[in-house]
N, C-alpha and C positions, 0 to 999 in steps of 0.2 A: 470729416474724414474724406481724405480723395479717393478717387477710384482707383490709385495704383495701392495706397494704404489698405482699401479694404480688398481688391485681388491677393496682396501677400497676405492679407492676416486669415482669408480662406484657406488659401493655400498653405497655410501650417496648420492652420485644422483640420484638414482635409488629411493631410500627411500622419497628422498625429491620428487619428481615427486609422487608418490603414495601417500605420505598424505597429497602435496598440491590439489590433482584430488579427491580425498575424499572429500574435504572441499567445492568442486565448486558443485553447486546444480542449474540444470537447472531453469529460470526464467518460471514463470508459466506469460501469456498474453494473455489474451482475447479482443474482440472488434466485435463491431459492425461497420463492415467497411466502410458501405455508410454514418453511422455516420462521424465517425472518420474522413474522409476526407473531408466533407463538413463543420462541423464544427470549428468554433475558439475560441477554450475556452483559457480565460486569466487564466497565470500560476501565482499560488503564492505560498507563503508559507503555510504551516497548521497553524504554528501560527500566521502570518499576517492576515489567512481568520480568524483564532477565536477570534482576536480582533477586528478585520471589516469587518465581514458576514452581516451585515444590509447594506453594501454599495453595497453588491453583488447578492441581492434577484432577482431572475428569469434569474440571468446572467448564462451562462457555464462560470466552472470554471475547470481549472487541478493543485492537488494539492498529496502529499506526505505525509503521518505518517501512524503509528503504527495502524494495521487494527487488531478487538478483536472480536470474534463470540461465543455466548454461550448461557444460555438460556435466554432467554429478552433481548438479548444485540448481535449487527449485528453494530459496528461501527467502525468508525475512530479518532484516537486520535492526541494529541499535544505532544513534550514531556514532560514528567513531569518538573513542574518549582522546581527550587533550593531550591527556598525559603519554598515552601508549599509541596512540593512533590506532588501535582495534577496535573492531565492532562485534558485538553478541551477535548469535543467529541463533533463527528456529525454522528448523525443517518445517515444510507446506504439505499439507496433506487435503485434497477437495473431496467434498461430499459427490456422492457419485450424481445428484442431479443438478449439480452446476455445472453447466453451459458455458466454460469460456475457451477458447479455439485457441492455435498455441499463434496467429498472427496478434489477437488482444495480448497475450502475453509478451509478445516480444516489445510492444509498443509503452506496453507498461515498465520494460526493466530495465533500471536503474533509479527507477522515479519510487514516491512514497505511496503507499497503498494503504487502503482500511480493512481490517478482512474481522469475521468472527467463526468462529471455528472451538474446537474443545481441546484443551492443555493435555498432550500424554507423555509423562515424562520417563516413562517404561521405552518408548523409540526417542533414539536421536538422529534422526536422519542418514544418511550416506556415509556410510565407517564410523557412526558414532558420533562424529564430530558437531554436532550439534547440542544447542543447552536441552532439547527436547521439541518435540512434534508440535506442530497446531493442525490438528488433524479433522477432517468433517464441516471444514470450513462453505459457510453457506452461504457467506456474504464477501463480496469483494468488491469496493472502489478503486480507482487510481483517485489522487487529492489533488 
């Protein structure tokens, strides 16, 4: 290998290291710890809870989608389906000793999150419009 072959082939390692290190963005996670360990909240899916959230009322639950914050609207979504292009929501509700500031929120929204929290299907969020509440939520990642 000559020395012009192996300066380029640094030199696209080098590059590729830099704009794969660009691309990685620390996960943002919060929790309420004495929670988090004592509790067992059943995992599912976000579309599995928004088809059978009436089966999981007052249960802890840990589930995954698309988290959206703006003004009347503090929720979690499904992906949008194929057919109709809409997406489920479920109103957010935080336990009052989670800690997260509304700059971590803004940096999380539009992106997928992991939250655990308990299913109340007695609130639907802001006018209703929601499938029902995930309220007491103690745990929060961005993914």
């Amino acid at each position: 290998m000559t020395v012009r072959n192996y300066i380029s082939a640094l030199t696209i390692f080098v590059l590729t290291l830099v704009i794969y290190s660009c691309k990685i963005s620390p996960k943002l996670a919060f929790k309420v710890s004495h929670l988090d360990t004592t509790i067992k909240a059943t995992k599912i899916s976000i579309s599995e809870l928004a088809n059978n959230y009436k089966n999981y009322q007052g249960q802890y639950i840990e589930t995954t989608g698309k988290f959206y914050q703006a003004f009347e609207e503090f929720a979690i979504y499904t992906d949008k389906n194929l057919l109709t292009g809409e997406a489920q929501g479920f109103w957010l509700g935080i336990d009052k000793d989670l800690n997260i500031d509304n700059s971590s929120f803004d940096k999380m929204n539009g992106k997928r999150v992991t939250i655990k929290g308990i299913i109340d299907t007695t609130h639907k969020g802001h006018l209703s419009s929601y499938l029902a509440t995930i309220t007491k939520i103690y745990f929060w990642e961005q993914q």
